[in-house]
N, C-alpha and C positions, 0 to 999 in steps of 0.2 A: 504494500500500500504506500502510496507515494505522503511525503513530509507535509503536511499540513500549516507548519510553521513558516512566516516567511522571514528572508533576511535581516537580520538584526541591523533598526537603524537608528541611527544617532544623530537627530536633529539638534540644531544649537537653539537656541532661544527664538534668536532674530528666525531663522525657518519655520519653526512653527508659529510663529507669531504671522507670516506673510500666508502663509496657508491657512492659515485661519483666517485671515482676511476673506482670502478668495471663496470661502468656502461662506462667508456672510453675506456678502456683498449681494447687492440683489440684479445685478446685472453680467454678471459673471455665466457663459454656458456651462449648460447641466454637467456636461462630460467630463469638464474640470474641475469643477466642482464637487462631482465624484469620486475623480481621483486624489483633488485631494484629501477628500474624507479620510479614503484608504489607506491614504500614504499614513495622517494623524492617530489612524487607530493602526496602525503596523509598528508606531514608535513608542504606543503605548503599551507594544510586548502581546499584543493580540495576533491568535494565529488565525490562518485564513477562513475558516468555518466559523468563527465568533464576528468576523470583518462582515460575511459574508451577511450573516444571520440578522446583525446590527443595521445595516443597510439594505436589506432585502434584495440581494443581490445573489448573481451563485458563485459558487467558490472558484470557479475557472476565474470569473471578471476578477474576482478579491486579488487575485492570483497577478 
């Protein structure tokens, strides 16, 4: 069964601060906005099936 976990990442302050912008912002496309949900909850040590579940999304996109 394939790893479920994704790459451990280490954003600095200012990064997730800029992606959390974009993830508020109300003019921002969906797709980015998406992603970078994903990227926010992958740094908060969440693996792909909890990303996935959270954003009702399937684990391939989490991925």
């Amino acid at each position: 069964m394939p790893k479920t976990a994704p790459k451990p990442l280490k954003l600095n302050a200012e990064e997730r601060e800029q992606l959390q912008q974009l993830v508020n912002r109300h003019n921002t496309p969906q797709q980015l906005g998406l992603r970078a949900s994903i990227i926010l909850l992958a740094d908060q040590g969440r693996n792909h099936q909890e990303i996935a579940r959270e954003l009702g999304i399937s684990r391939d996109m989490a991925r």
